[in-house]
C-alpha positions as CSV (number, residue, x, y, z in Angstrom):
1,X,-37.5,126.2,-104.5
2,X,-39.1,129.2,-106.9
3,X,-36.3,130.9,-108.9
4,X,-35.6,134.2,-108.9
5,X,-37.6,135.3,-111.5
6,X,-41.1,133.5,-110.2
7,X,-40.6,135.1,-107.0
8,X,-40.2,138.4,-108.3
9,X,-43.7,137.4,-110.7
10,X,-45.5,136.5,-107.4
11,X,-44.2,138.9,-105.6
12,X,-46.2,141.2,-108.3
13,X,-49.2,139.3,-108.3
14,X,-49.2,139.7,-104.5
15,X,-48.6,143.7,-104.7
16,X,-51.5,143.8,-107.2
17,X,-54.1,141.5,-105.4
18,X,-53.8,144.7,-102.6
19,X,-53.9,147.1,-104.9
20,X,-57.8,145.6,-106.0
21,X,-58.3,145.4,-102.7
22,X,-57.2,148.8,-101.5
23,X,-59.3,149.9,-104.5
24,X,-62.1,147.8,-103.2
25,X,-62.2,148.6,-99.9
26,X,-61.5,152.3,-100.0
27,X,-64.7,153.7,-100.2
28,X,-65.4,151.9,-96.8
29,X,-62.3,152.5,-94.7
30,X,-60.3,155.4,-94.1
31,X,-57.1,156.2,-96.6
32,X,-54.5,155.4,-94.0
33,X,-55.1,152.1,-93.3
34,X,-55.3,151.0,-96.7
35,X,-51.5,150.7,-96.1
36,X,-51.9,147.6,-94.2
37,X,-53.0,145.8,-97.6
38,X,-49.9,146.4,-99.1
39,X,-48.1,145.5,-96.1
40,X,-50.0,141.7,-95.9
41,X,-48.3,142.0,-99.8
42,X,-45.0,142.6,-98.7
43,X,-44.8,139.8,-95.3
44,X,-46.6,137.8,-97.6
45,X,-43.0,138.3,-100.2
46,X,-40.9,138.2,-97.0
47,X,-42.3,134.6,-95.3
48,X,-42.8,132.8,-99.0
49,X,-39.0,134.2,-101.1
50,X,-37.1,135.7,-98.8
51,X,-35.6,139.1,-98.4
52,X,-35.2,140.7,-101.6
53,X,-38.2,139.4,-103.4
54,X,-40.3,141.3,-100.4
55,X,-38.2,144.8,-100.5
56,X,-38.8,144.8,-103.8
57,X,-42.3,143.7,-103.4
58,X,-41.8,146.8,-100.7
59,X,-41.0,149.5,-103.4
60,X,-43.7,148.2,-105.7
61,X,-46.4,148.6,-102.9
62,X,-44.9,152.1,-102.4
63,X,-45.3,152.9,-105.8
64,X,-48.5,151.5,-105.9
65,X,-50.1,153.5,-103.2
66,X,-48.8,156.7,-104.4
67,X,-50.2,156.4,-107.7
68,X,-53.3,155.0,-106.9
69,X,-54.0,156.0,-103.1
70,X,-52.4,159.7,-102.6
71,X,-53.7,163.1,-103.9
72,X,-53.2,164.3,-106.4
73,X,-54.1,160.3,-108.1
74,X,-52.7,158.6,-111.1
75,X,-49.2,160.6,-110.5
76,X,-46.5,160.0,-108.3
77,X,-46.3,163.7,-107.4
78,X,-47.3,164.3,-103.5
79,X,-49.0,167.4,-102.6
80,X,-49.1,167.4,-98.7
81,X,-45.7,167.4,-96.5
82,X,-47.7,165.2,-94.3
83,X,-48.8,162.6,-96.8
84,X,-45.2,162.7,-98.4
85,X,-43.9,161.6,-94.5
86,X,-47.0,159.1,-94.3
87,X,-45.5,157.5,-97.6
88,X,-41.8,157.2,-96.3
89,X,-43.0,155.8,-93.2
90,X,-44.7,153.4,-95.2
91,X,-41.7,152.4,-97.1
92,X,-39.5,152.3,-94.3
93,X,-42.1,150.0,-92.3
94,X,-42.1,148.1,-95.3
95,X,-38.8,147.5,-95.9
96,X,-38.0,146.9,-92.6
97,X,-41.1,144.3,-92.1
98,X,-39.4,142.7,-95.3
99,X,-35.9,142.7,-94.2
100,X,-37.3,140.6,-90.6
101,X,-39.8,138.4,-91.8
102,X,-37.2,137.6,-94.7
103,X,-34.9,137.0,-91.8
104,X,-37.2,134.7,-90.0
105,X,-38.1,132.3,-92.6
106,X,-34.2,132.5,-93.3
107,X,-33.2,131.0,-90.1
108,X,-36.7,128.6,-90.5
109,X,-35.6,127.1,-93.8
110,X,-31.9,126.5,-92.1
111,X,-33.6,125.6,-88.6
112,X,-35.2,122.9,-91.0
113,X,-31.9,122.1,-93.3
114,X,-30.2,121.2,-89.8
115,X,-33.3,119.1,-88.5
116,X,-33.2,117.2,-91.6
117,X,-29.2,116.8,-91.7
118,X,-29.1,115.8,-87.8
119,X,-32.3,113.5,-88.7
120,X,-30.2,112.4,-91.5
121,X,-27.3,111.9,-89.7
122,X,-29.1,110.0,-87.0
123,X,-30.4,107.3,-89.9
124,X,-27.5,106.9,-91.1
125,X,-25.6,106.1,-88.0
126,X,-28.2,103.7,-86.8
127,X,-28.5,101.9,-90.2
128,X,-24.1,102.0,-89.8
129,X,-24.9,100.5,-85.8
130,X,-26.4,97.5,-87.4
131,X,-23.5,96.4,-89.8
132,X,-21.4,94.2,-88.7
133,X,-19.7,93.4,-91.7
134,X,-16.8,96.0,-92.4
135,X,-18.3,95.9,-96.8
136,X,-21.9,96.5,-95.9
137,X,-20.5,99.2,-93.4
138,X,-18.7,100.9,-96.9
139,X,-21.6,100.6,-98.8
140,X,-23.7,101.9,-96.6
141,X,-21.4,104.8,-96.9
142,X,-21.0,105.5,-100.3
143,X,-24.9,105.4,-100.2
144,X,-25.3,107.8,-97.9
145,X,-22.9,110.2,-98.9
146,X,-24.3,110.2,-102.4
147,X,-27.2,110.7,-101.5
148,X,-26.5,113.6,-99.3
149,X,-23.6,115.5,-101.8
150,X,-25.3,113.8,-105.1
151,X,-22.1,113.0,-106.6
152,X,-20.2,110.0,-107.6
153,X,-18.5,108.4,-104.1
154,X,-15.7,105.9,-103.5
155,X,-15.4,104.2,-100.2
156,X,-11.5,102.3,-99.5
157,X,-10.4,100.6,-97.0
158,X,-6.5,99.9,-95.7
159,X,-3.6,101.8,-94.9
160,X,-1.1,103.4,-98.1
161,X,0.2,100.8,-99.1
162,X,-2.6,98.1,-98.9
163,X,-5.6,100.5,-99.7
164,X,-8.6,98.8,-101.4
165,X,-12.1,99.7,-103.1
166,X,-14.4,98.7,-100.3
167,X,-17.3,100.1,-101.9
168,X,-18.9,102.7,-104.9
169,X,-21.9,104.6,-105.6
170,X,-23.2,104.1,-108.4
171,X,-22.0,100.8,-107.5
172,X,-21.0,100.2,-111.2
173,X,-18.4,102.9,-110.8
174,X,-14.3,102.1,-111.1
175,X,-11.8,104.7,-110.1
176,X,-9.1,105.4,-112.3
177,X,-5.2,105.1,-111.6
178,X,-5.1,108.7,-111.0
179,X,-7.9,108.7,-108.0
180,X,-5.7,105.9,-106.5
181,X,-2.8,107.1,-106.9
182,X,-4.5,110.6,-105.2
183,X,-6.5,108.6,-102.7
184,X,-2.8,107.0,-101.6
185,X,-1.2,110.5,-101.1
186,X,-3.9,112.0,-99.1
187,X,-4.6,109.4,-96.8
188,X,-2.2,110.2,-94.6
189,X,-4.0,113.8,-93.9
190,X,-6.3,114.8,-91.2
191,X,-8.6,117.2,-92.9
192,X,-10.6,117.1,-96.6
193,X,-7.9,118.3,-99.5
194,X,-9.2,118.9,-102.5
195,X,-7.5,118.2,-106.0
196,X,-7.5,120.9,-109.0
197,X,-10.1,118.5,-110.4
198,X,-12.5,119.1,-107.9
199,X,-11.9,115.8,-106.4
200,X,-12.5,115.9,-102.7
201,X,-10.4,113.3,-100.4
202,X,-11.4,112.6,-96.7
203,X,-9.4,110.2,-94.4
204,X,-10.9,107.4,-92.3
205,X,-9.1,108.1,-89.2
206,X,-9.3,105.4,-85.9
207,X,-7.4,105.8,-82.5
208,X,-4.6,103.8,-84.3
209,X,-4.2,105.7,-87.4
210,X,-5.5,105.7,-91.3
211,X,-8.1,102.8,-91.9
212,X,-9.4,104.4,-95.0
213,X,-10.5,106.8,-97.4
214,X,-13.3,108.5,-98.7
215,X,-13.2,110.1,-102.4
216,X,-15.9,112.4,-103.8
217,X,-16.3,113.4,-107.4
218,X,-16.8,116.6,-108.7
219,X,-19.9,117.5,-110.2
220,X,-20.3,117.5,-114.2
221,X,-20.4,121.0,-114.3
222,X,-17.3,121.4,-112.3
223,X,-16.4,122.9,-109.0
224,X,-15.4,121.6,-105.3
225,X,-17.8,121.3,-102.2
226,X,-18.2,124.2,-100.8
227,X,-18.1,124.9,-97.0
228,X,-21.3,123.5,-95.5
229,X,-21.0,120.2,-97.8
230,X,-17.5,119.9,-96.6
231,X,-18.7,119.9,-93.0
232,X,-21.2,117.2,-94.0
233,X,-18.8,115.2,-95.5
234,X,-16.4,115.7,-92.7
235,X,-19.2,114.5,-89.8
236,X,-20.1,111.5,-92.6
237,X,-16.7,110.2,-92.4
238,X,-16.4,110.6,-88.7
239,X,-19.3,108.4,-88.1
240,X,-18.1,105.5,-91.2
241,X,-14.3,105.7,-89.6
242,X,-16.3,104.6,-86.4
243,X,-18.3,102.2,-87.8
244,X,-15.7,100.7,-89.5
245,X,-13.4,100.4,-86.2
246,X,-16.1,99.1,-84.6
247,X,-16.2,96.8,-87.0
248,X,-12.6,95.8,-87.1
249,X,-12.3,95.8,-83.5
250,X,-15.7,93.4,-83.2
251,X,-13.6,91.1,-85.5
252,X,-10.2,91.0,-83.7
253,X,-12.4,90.0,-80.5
254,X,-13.7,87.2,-82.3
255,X,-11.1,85.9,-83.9
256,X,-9.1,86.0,-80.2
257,X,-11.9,84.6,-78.7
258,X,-12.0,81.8,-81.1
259,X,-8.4,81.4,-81.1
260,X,-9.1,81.7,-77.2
261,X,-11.2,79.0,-77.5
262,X,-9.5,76.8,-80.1
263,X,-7.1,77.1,-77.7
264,X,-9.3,76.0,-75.0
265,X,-10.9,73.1,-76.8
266,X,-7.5,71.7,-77.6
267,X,-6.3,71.4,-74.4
268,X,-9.8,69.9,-73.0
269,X,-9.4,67.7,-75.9
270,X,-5.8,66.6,-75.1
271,X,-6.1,66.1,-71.2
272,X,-9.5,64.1,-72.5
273,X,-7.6,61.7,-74.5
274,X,-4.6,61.5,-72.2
275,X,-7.1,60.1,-69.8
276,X,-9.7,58.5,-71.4
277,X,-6.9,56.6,-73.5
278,X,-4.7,56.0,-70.6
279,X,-7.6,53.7,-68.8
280,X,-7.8,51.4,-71.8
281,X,-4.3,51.2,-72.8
282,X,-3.5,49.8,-69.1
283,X,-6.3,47.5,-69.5
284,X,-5.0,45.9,-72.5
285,X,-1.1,46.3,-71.5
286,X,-2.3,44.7,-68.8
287,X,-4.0,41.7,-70.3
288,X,-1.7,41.2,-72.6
289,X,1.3,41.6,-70.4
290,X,-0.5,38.0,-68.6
291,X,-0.9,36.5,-71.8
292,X,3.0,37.0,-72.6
293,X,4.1,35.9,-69.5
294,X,1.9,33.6,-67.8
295,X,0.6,31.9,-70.8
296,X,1.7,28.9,-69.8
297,X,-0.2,28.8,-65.8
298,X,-3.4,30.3,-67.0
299,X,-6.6,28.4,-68.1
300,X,-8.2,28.4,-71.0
301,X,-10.8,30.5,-69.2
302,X,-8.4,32.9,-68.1
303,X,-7.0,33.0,-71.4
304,X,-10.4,33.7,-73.1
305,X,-11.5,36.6,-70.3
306,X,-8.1,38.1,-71.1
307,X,-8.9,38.2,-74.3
308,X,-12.6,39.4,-74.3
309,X,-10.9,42.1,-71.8
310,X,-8.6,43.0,-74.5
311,X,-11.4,43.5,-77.7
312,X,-13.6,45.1,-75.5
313,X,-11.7,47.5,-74.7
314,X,-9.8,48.1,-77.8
315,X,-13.8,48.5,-79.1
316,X,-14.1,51.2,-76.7
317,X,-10.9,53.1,-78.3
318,X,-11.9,52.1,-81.6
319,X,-15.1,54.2,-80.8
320,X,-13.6,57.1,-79.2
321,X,-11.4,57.2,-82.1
322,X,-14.1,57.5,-84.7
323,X,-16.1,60.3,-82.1
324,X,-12.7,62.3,-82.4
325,X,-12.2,62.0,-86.2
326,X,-15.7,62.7,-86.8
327,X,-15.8,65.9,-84.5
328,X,-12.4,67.1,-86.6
329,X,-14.8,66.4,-89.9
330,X,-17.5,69.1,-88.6
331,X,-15.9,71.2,-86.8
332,X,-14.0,71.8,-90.0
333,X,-17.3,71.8,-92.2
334,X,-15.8,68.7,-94.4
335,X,-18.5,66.0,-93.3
336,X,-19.1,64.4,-96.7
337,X,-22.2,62.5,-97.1
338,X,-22.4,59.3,-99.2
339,X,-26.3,59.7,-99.4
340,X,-28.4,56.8,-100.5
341,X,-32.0,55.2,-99.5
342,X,-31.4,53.9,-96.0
343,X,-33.5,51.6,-94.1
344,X,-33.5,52.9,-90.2
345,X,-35.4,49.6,-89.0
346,X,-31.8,47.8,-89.7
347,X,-29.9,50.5,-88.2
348,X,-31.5,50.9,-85.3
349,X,-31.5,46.9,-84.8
350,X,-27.9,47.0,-85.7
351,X,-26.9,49.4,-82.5
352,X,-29.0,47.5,-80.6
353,X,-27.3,44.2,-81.3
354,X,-24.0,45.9,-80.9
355,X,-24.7,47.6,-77.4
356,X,-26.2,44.2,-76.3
357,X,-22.6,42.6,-77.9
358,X,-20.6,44.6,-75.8
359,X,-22.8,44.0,-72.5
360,X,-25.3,47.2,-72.1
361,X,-26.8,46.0,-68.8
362,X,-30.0,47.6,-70.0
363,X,-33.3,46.1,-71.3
364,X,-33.6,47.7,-75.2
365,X,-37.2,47.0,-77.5
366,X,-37.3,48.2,-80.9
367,X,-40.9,49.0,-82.1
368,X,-41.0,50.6,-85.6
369,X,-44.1,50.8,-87.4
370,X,-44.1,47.9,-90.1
371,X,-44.4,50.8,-92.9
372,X,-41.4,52.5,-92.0
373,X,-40.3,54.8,-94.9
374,X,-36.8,55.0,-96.2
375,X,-34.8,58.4,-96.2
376,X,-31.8,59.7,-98.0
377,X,-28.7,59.5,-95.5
378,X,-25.4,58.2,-95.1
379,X,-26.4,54.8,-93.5
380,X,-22.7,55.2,-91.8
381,X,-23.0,58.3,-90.5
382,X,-26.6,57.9,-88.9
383,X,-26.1,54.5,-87.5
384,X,-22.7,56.4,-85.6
385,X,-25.5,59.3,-84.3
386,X,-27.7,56.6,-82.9
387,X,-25.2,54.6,-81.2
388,X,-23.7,58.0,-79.4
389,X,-27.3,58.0,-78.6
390,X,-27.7,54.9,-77.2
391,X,-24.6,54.9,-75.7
392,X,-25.5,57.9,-74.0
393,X,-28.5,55.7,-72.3
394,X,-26.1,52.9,-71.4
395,X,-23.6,55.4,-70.0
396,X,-26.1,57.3,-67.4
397,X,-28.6,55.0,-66.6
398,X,-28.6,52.1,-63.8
399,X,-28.9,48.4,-65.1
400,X,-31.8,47.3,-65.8
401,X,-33.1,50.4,-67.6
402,X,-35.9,50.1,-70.2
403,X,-34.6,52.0,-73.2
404,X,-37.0,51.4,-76.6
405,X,-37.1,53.2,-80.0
406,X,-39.7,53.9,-81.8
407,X,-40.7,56.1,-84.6
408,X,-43.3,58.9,-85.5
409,X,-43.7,59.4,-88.7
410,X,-45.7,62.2,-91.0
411,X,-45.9,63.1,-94.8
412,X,-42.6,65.2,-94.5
413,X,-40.9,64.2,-91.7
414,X,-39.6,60.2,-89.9
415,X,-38.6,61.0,-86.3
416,X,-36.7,58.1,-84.7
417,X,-37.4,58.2,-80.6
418,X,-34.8,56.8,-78.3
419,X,-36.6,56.9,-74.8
420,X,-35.1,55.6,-71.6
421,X,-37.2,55.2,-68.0
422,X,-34.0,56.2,-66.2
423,X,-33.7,59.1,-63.7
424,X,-33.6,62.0,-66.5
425,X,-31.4,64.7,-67.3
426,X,-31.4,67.9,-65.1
427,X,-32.7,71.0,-66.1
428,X,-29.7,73.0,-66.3
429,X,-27.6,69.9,-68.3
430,X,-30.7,70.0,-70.5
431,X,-29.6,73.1,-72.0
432,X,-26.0,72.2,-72.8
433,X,-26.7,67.8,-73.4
434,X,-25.4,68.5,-77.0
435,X,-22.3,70.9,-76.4
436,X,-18.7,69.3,-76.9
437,X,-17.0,68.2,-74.0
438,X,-20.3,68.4,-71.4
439,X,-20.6,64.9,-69.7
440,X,-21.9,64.2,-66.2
441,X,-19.9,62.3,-63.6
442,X,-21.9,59.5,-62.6
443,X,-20.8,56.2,-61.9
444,X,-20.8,54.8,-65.4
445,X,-19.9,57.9,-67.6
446,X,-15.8,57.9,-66.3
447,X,-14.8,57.4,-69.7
448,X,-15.4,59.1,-73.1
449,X,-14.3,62.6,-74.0
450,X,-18.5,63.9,-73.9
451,X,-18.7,64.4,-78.2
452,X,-21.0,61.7,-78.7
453,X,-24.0,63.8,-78.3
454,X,-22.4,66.7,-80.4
455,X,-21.1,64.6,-83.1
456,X,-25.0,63.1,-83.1
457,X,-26.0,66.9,-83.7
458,X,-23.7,67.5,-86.6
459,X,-24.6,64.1,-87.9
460,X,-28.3,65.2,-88.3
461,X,-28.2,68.5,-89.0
462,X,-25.5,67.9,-91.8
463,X,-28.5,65.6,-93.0
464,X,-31.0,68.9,-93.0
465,X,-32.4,67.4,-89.7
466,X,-32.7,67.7,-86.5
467,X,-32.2,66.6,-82.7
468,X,-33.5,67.3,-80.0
469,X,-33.6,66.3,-75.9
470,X,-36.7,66.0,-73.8
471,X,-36.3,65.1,-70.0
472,X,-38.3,64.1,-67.6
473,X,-40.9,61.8,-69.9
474,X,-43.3,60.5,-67.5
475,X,-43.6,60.5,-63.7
476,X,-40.5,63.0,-63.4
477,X,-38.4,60.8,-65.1
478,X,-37.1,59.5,-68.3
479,X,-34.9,60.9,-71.5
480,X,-36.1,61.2,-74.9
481,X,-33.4,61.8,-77.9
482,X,-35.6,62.8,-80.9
483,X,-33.9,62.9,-84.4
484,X,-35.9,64.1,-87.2
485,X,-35.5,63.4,-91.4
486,X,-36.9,64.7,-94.1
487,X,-38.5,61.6,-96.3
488,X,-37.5,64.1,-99.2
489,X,-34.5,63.3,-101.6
490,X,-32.2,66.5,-101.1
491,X,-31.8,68.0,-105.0
């Protein structure tokens, strides 16, 4: 923007590049429309500095063009009535011209000021649409309104008596005890109120009442916000006080739906363990109840099936047991890792002897490559992913299934493959094979609470790994559980 006094110096310049070319062009054109020069000076005033720049650019033309233009020349005495009237027609014209082309670029500059606030305005709220965090929401704030009002902004958060510094521009900014103690008392208003200071103080206001507070320094010089920066402010803090309910509302729904489903989980979990507990128990109150009280009429055979009935099964609660605890571990995010160099050949020949132990109707090959790299893990905690893996297999494929493991390995990566020829996974389990609770009801997956595939997951990717379920392998059938490692120690 020019200042006053280089508007009225162009303004000048502009009155006496017409007056050379009046001068220039008079002895080809007819006095009276040497006026229009001076009148190109004047709109020329008018469009560039506004209205009073151009009326006086107006007077100077008319001054000009009596002195140099109308007889008798060099004197700004008039000799003809007419010429006299030609004159203050000019002047009027002039100032006139002036006052409406001043107008114009009045309302142009303005039309442009609200294009550029509304633009502004329309940033601002779209940046505030993709917070989701009720701080970066603040901050995004104070930024804004800083930027708009250049002055020192503080953004809190909270009703009177729990209201908190959310956010400041310059971010290095503290408010003193007075502005809180200021920012407490005026929160409860509707409207901006405005300290003797020259603080300004404009509530955050959402359908149930206060959520905040915005706070606006005064400028170094002194002095309040004046009427159109107030308005600013006002539509600023409309648009943050939704954001910021937005926000808050986007937060109760989550934490209800997580409590929803906490809630939903626990019962799954409870009615799971009621009845996948309740088979096994039997079983072994069962057996033992003979063994008590028959002891004496059964074989040793009898004895010895009793008995294998009675560790089998208290295996299969033993395992459930460990698939609950170490669900609780990650759910919680307290999965610690004993990490050291671990051999996968001997876990993976470990669940294999163990599944075989316990009677896995099921035909398993191991074929690792003889150069099978060690990796960093908890030799625990992947030898439990693999045998949920496994025991997947067991648990929904027919007997006599060909289930083998093999490995893939690269310079980054070892990928252990657990692939089974049975009839495959459908497409829409596929999707959800490693949610909690998701197990399908065939004949040989009645019991277990359907974690082991999600406890594998956590397993892995606490390890920086990952798993991952093909299905069908070959000839529309087949599963294949994929669990990637890094062959780099973790730092």
């Amino acid at each position: 923007m020019f200042g006053r006094w280089a508007a009225l110096a162009w303004s000048t310049a502009a009155v006496l590049a017409a007056t050379a070319a009046g001068r220039l062009f008079s002895t080809i054109a007819p006095l009276p429309n040497i006026s229009m020069i001076f009148l190109m000076a004047v709109i020329y005033s008018a469009v560039s500095f506004g209205i009073w720049p151009a009326v006086y650019a107006s007077v100077l033309s008319f001054l000009a063009y009596n002195y140099l233009f109308i007889e008798p020349l060099y004197t700004f005495r008039i000799a003809q009535p007419h010429e006299f009237l030609a004159l203050l027609v000019f002047l009027i014209v002039a100032i006139v011209t002036s006052a409406l082309a001043g107008r114009v670029r009045d309302q142009a500059l303005a039309a442009g000021e609200r294009a550029r606030v509304m633009r502004r305005l329309y940033e601002f709220t779209r940046r505030l649409s993709a917070f989701t965090v009720i701080d970066d929401i603040a901050g995004g704030a104070a930024g804004e309104i800083n930027a708009d009002l250049r002055r020192p902004v503080f953004v809190f958060l909270g009703d009177a008596d729990r209201l908190s510094l959310a956010a400041a521009w310059p971010p290095d900014d503290e408010p003193g005890p007075p502005i809180i103690a200021a920012a407490r008392r005026m929160i409860a208003g509707t409207e901006i109120a405005t300290t003797e200071d020259g603080w300004s103080f404009v509530p955050l206001r959402a359908a149930t009442g206060p959520i905040g507070l915005v706070a606006v320094a005064p400028l170094p010089s002194g002095g309040s916000l004046d009427g159109e920066a107030q308005a600013l402010l006002r539509t600023l803090a409309e648009q943050t006080a939704a954001a910021v309910e937005r926000a808050l509302l986007a937060r109760d729904a989550a934490a209800a739906q997580e409590k929803a489903e906490t809630e939903r989980v626990r019962n799954i979990l409870l009615t799971s363990i009621s009845h996948d507990f309740r088979t096994p128990l039997a079983s072994i109150l069962g057996s033992a109840t003979s063994l008590i009280g028959f002891r004496a009429t059964l074989s040793e055979e009898d004895k010895t099936a009793l008995l294998d009935g009675i560790k089998t099964e208290a295996e299969g609660l033993d395992e459930m047991v460990k698939n609950l605890l170490a669900m609780t571990r990650i759910d919680a995010g307290v999965l610690e890792l004993r990490r050291d160099w671990t051999d996968l050949r001997e876990i993976a020949e470990r669940v294999v002897s163990a599944a075989r132990r316990r009677g896995a109707p099921l035909a398993f090959t191991v074929d690792l490559p003889a150069e099978l790299p060690m990796i960093s893990a908890d030799a625990f905690l992947i030898e439990q992913a693999l045998t949920n893996v496994v025991g997947n297999a067991v648990a929904h494929t027919p007997p006599g299934t060909r289930v083998s493991i093999d490995a893939v390995v690269t310079p980054a990566t070892v990928a252990l493959r657990v692939t089974d020829d049975g009839p495959g996974i459908a497409t829409d389990m596929l999707a959800r094979v490693f949610d909690k609770f998701v197990r399908a009801r065939t004949s040989r997956a009645d019991r277990g609470a359907g974690l082991g595939l999600a406890i594998a997951k956590g397993i892995v990717t606490a390890h920086g790994g990952s798993i991952a379920a093909e299905s069908p392998v070959a000839a529309g059938r087949g599963t294949r559980f994929v669990l990637e490692f890094s062959r780099e120690r973790p730092s």
